[in-house]
C-alpha positions in Angstrom: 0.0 0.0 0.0 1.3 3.1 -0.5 2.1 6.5 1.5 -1.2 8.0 -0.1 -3.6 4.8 0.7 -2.2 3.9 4.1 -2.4 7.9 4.9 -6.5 8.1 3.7 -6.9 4.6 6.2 -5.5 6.4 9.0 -7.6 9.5 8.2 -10.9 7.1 7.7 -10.3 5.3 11.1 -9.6 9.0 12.7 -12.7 10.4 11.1 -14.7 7.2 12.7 -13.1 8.2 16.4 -13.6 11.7 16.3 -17.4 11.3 15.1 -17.8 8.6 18.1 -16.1 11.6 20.1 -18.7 13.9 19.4 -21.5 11.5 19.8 -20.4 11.0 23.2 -20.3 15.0 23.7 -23.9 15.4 22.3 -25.4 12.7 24.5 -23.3 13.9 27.7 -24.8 17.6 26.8 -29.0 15.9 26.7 -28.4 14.4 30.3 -27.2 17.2 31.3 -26.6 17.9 34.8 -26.4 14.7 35.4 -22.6 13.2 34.8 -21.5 17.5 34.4 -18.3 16.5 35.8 -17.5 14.7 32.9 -18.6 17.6 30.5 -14.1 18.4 30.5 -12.9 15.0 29.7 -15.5 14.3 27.3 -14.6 17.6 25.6 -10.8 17.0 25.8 -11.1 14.1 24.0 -13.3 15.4 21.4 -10.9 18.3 20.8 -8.0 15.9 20.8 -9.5 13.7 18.0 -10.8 16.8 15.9 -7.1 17.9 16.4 -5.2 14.7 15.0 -7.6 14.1 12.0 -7.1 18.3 11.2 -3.6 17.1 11.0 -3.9 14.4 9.3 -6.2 15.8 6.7 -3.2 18.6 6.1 -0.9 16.0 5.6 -2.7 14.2 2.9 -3.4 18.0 1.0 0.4 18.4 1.5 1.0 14.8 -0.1 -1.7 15.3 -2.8 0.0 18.9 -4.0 3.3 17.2 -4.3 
């Protein structure tokens, strides 16, 4: 497989985790106030998998261009 395949794989499973990331977010937010104290975790790891497919998604427009 090559850089370009194995990169868009990554990017699919990432896309997968981030959308299960907000999922999470959006039912913590309807049961709302109960479980509030997880409102900053949940978030933080929402944020971190938005972040890393971002990056991701950069890297495969930089590798496309090329």
């Amino acid at each position: 497989m090559s850089d370009l395949d194995t990169l868009k794989a990554e990017i699919k499973k990432l896309s997968a985790r981030a959308m299960d990331a907000k999922m999470n977010l959006h039912d913590l937010s309807e049961e709302l106030p109960i479980n509030w104290d997880q409102i900053l975790p949940t978030a933080q790891k929402a944020h971190e998998a938005f972040a890393e497919l971002e990056k991701k998604r950069a890297e495969l427009k930089k590798l496309e261009a090329a």
